[in-house]
Every structure is written in C-alpha cells, then in structure tokens.
PDB file with one MODEL, atoms N, CA, C and O in Angstrom:
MODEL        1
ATOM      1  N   UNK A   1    -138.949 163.511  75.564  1.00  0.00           N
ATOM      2  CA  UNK A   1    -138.478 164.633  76.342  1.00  0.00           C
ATOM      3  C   UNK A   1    -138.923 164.425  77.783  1.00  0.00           C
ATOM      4  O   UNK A   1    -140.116 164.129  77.852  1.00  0.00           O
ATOM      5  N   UNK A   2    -138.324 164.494  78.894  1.00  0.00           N
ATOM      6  CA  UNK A   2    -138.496 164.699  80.267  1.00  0.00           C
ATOM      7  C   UNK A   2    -138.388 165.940  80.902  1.00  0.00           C
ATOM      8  O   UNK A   2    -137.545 166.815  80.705  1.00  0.00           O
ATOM      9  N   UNK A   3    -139.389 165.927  81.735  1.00  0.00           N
ATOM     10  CA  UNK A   3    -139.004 167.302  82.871  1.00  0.00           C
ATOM     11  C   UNK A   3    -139.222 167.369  83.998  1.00  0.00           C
ATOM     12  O   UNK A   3    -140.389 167.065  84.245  1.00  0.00           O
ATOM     13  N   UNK A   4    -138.678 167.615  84.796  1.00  0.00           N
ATOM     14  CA  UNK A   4    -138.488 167.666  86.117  1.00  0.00           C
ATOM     15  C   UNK A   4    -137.876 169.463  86.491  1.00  0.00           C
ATOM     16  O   UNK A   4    -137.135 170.270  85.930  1.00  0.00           O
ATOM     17  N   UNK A   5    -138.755 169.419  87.840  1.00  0.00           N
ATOM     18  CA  UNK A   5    -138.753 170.506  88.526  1.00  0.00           C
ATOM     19  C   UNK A   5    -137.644 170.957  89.774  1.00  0.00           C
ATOM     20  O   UNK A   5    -137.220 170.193  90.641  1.00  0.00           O
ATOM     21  N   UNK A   6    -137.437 171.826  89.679  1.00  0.00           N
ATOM     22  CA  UNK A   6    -136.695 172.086  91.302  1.00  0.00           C
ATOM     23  C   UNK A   6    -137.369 173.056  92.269  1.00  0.00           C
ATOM     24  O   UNK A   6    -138.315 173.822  92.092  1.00  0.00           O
ATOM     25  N   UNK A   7    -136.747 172.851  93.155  1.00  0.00           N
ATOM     26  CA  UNK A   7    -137.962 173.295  94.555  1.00  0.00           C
ATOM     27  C   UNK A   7    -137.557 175.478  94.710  1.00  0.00           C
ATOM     28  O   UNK A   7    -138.155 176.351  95.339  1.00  0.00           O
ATOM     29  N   UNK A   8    -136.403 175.536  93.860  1.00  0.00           N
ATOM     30  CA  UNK A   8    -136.242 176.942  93.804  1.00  0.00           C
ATOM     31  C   UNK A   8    -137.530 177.228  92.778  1.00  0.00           C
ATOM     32  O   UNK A   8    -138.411 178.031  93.085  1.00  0.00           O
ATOM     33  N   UNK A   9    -137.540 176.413  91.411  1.00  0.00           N
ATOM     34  CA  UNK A   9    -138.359 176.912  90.541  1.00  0.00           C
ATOM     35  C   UNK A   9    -140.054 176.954  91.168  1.00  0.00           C
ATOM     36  O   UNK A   9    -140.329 178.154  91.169  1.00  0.00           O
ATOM     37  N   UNK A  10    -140.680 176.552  91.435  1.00  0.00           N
ATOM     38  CA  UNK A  10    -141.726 176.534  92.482  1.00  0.00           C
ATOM     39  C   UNK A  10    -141.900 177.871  93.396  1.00  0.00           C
ATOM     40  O   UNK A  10    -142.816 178.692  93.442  1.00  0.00           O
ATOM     41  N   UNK A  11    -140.834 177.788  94.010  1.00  0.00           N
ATOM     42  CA  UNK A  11    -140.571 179.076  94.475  1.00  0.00           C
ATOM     43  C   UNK A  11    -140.740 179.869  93.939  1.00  0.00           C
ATOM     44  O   UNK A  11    -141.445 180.758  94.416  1.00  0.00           O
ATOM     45  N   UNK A  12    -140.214 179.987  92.706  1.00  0.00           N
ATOM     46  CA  UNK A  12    -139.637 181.488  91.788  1.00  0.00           C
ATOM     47  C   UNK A  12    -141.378 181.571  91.647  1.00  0.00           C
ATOM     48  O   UNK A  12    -142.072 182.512  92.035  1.00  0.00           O
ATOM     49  N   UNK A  13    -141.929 180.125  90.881  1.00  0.00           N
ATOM     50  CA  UNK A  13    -143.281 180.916  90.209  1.00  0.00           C
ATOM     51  C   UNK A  13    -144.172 181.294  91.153  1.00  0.00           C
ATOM     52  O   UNK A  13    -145.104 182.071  90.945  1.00  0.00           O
ATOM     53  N   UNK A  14    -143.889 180.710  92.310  1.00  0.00           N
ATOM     54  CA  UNK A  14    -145.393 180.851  93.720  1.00  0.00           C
ATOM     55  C   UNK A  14    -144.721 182.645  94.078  1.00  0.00           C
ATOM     56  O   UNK A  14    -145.664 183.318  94.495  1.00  0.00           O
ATOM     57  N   UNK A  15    -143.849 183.198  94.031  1.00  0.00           N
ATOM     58  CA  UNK A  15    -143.592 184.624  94.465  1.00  0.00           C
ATOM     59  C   UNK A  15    -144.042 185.039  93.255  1.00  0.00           C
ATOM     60  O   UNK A  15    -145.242 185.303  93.324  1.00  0.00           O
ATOM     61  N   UNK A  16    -143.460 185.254  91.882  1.00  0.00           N
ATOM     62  CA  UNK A  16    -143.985 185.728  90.766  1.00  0.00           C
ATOM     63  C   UNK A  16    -145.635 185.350  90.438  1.00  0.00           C
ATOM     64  O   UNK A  16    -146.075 185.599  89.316  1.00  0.00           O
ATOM     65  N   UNK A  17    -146.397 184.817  91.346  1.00  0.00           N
ATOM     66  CA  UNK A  17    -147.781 184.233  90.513  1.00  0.00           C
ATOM     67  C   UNK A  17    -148.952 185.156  90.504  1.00  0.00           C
ATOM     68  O   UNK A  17    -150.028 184.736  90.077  1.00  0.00           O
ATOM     69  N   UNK A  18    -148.800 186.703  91.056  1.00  0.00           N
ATOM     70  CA  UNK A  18    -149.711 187.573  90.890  1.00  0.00           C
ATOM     71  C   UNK A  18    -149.098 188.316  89.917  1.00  0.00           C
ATOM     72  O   UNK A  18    -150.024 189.101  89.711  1.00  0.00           O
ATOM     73  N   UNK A  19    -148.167 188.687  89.106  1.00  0.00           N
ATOM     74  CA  UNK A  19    -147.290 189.320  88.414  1.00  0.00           C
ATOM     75  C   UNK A  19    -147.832 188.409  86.844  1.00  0.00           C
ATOM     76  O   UNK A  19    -148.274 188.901  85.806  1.00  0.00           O
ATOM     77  N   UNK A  20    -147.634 187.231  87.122  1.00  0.00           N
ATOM     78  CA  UNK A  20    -148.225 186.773  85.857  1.00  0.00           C
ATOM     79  C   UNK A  20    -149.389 186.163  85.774  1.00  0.00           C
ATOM     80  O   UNK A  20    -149.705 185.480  84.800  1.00  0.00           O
ATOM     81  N   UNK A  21    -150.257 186.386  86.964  1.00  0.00           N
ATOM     82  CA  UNK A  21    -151.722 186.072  86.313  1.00  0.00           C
ATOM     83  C   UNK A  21    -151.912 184.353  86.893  1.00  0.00           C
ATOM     84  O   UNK A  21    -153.075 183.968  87.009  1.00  0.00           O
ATOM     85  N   UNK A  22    -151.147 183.679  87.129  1.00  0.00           N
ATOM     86  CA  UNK A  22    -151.487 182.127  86.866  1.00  0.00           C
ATOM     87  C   UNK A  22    -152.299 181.454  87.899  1.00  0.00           C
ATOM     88  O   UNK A  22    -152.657 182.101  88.883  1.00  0.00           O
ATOM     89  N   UNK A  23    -152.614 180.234  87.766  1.00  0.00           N
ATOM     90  CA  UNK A  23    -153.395 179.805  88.568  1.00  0.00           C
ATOM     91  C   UNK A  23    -153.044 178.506  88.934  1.00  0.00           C
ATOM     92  O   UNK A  23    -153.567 177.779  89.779  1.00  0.00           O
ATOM     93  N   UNK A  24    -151.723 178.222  87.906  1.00  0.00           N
ATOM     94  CA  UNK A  24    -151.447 176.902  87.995  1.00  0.00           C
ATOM     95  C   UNK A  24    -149.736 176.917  87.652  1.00  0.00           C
ATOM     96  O   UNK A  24    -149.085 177.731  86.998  1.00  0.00           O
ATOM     97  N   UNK A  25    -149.323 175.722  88.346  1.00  0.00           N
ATOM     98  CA  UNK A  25    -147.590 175.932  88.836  1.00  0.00           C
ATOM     99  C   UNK A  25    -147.336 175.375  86.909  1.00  0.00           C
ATOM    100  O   UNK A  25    -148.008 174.793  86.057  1.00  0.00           O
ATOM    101  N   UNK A  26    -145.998 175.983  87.009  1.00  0.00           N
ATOM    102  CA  UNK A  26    -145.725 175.765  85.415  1.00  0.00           C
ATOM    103  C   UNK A  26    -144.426 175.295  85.641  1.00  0.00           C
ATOM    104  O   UNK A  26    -143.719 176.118  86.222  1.00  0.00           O
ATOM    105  N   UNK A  27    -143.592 173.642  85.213  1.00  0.00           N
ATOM    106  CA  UNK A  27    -142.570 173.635  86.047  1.00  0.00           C
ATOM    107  C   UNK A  27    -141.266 174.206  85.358  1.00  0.00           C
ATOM    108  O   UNK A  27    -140.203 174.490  85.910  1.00  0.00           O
ATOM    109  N   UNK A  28    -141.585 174.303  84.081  1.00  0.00           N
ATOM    110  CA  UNK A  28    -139.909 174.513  83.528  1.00  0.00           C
ATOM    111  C   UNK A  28    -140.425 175.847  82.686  1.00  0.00           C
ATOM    112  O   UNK A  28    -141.506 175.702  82.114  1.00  0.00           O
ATOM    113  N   UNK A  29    -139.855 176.954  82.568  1.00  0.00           N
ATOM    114  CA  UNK A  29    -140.424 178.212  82.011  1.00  0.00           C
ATOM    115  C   UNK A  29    -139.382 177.705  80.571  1.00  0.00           C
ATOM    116  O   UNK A  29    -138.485 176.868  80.674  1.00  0.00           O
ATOM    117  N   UNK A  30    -139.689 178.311  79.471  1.00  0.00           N
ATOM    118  CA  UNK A  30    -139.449 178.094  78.406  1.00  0.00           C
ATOM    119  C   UNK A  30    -139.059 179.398  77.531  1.00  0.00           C
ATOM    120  O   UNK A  30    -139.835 180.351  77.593  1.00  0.00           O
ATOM    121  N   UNK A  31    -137.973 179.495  76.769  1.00  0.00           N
ATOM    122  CA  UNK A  31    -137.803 180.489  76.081  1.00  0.00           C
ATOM    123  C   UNK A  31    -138.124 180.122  74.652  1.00  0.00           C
ATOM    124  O   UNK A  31    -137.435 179.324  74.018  1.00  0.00           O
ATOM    125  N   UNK A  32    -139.424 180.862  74.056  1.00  0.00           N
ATOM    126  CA  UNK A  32    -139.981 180.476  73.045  1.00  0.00           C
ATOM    127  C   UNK A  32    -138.751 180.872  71.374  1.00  0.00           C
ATOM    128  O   UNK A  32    -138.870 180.209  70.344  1.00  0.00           O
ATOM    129  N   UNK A  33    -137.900 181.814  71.492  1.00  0.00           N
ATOM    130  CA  UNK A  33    -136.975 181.765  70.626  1.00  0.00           C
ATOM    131  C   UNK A  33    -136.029 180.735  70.366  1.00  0.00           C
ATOM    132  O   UNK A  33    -135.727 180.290  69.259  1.00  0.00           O
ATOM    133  N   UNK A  34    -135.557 180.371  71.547  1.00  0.00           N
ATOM    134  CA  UNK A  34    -134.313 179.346  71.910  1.00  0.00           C
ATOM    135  C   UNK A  34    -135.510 177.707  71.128  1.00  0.00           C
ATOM    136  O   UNK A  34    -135.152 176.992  70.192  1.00  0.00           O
ATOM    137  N   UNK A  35    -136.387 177.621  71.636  1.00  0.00           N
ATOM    138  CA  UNK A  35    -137.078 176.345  71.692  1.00  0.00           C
ATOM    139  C   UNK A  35    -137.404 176.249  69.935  1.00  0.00           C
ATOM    140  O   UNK A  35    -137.160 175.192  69.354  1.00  0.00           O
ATOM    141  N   UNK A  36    -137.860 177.213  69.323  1.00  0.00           N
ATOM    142  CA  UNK A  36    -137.860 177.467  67.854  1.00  0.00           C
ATOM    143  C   UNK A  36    -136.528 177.280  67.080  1.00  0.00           C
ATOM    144  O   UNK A  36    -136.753 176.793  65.972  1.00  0.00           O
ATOM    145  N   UNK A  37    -135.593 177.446  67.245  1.00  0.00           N
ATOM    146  CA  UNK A  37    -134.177 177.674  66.568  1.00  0.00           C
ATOM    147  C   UNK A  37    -133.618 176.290  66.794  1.00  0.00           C
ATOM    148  O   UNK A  37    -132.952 175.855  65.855  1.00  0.00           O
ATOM    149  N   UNK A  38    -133.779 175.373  68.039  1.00  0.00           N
ATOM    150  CA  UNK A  38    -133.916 174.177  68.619  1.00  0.00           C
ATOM    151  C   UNK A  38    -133.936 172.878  67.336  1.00  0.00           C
ATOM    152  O   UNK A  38    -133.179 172.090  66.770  1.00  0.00           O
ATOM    153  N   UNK A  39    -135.503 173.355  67.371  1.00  0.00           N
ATOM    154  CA  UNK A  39    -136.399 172.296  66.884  1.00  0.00           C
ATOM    155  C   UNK A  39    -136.207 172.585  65.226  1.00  0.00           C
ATOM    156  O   UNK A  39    -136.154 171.561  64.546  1.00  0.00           O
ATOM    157  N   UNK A  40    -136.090 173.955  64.460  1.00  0.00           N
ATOM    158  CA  UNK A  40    -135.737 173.850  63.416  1.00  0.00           C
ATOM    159  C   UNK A  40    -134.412 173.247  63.140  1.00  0.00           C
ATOM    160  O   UNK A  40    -134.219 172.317  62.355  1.00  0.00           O
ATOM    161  N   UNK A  41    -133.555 173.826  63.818  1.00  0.00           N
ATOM    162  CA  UNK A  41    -131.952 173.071  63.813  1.00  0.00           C
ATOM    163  C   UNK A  41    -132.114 171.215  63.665  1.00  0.00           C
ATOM    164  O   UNK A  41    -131.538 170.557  62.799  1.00  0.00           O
ATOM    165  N   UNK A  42    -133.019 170.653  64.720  1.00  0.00           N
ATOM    166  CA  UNK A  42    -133.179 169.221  64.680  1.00  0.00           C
ATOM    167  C   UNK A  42    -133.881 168.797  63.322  1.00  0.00           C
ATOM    168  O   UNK A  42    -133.563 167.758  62.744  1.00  0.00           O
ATOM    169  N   UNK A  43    -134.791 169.604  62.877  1.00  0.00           N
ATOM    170  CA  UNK A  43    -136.026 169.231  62.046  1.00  0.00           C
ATOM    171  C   UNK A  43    -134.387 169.076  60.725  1.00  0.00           C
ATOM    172  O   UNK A  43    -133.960 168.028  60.240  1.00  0.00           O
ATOM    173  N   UNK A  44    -133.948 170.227  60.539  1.00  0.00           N
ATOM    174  CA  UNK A  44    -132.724 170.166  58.942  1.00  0.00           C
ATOM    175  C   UNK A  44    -132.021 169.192  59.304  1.00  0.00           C
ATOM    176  O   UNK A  44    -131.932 168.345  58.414  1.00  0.00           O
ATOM    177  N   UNK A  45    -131.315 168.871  60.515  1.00  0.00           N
ATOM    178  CA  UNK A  45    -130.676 167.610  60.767  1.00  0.00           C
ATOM    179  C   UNK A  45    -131.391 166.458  60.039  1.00  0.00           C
ATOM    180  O   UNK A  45    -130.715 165.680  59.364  1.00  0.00           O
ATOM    181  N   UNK A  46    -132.468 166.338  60.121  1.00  0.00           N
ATOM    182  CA  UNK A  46    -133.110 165.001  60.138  1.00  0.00           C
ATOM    183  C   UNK A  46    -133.840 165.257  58.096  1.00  0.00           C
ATOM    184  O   UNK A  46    -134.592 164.486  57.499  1.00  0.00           O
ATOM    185  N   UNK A  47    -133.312 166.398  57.642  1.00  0.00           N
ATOM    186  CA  UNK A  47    -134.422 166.158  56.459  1.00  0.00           C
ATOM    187  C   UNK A  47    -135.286 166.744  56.516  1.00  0.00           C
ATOM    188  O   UNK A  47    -135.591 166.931  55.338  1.00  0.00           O
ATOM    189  N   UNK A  48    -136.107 167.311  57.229  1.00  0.00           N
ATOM    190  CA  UNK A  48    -136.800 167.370  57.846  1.00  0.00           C
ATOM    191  C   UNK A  48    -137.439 169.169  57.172  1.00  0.00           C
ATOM    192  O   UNK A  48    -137.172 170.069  57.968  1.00  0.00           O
ATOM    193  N   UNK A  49    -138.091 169.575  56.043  1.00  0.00           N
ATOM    194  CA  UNK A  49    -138.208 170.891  55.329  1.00  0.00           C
ATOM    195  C   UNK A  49    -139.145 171.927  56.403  1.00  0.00           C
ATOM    196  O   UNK A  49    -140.294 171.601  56.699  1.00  0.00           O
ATOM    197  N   UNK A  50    -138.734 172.758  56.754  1.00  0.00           N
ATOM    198  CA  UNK A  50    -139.467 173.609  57.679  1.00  0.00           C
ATOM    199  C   UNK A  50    -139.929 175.116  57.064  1.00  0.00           C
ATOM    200  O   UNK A  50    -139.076 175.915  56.677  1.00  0.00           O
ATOM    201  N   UNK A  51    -141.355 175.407  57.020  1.00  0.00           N
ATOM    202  CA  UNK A  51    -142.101 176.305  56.675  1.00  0.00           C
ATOM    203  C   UNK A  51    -142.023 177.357  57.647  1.00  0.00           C
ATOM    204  O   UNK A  51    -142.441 177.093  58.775  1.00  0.00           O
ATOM    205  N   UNK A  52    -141.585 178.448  57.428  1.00  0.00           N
ATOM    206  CA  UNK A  52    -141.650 179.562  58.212  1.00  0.00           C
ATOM    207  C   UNK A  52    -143.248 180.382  58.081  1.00  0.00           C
ATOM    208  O   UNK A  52    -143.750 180.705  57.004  1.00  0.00           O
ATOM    209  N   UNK A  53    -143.801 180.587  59.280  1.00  0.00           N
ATOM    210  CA  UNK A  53    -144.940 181.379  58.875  1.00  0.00           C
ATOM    211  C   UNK A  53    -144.667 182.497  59.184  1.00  0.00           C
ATOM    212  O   UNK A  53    -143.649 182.491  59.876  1.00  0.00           O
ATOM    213  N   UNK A  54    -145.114 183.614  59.003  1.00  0.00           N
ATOM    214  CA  UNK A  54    -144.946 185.138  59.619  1.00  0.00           C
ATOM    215  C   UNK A  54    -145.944 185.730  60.288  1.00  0.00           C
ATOM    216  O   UNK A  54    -146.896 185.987  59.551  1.00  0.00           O
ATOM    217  N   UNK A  55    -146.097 186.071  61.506  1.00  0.00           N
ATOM    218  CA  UNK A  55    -147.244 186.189  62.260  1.00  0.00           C
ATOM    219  C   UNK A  55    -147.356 187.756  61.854  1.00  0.00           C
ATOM    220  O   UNK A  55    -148.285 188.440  62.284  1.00  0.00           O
TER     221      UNK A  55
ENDMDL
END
C-alpha cells in the first residue's frame, strides 16, 4: 500500500489541529467503516475466513 499527501490535506489538518487534539500531521484521514468492509471483501476474495468480534 502507498500514501502520499496533498498540500490541501496538510492544510485541512494544520486548521483542524486544536479541534482534534493532535500533535502530529496525519497524512491520509481514514474512514474506519469503509477500510473494514475493504479488507473483509479482499480477505473472502482470497479464502481468506474472517472472525467478526463485537465490541
């Protein structure tokens, strides 16, 4: 996997960075649903048996 940044995103987080607390630039924000549904989708592609936990 690769990632690379853009100079808006930098932006976005250096205005938002008292709003969320940070202390450190984060370059690609992540949607933790999308990234789950993702990786299970790849994991059944491949065989691949996936355990659901329930928090």
């Amino acid at each position: 996997m690769s990632v690379y940044r853009k100079k808006q995103d930098e932006e976005c987080v250096k205005q938002n960075e008292d709003f969320y607390n940070m202390n450190v630039h984060v370059s690609k924000l992540v949607e933790m649903k999308m990234m789950e549904e993702t990786i299970r989708s790849m994991k059944s592609s491949m065989g691949i048996e996936t355990q659901v936990i329930e928090k």
